[in-house]
C-alpha positions in Angstrom: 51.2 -2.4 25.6 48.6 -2.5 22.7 45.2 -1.5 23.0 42.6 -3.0 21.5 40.4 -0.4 21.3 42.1 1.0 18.5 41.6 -1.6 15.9 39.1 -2.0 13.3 37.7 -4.9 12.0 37.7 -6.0 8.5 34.2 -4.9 8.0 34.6 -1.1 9.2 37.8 -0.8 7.4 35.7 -1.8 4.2 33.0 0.2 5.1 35.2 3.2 5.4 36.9 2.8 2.5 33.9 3.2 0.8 32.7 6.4 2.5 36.0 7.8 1.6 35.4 6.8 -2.1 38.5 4.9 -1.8 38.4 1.1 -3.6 40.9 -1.6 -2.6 42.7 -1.1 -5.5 43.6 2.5 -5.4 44.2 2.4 -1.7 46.7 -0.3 -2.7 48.0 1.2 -5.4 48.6 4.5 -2.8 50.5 2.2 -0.4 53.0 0.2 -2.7 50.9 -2.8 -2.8 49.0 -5.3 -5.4 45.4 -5.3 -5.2 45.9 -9.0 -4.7 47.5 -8.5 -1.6 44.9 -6.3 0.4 41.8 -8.3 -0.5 44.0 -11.5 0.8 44.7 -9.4 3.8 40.3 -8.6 4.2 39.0 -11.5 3.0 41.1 -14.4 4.6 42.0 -14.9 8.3 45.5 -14.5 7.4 47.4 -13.8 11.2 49.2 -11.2 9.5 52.4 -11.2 11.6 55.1 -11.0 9.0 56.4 -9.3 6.0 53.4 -7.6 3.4 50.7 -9.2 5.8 51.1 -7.8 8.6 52.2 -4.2 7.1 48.7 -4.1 5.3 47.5 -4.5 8.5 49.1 -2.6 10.5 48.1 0.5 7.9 44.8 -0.5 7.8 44.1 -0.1 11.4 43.4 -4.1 11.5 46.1 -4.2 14.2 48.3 -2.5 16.5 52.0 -3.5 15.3 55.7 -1.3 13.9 56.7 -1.4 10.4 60.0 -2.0 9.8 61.0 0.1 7.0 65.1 -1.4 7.3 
């Protein structure tokens, strides 16, 4: 079972980006992914269960969750 506890919300992840020194772009850019993809991923309410989505997520902290890397 998933605990809640764990997960960030969009603000702290943002927030901790920035102390880190990190912008959206490089930490993007470190994962594999567009830019594009991340801010969708902070700034909409995207559910994030599938596919890019949800794998942002899940390496953000935004959610508990697997990545399937088959």
């Amino acid at each position: 079972m998933s605990d809640p506890s764990c997960q960030k919300t969009k603000e702290e992840v943002k927030r901790e980006l920035i102390r880190q020194g990190v912008s959206v772009a490089g930490w993007a850019r470190a994962h594999g992914f567009t830019a594009g993809q991340v801010h969708d991923v902070l700034r909409k309410d995207l559910r994030c269960n599938h596919g890019t989505s949800h794998k942002i997520a899940v390496l953000l902290g935004l959610k508990n969750g697997l990545i399937d890397e088959s």
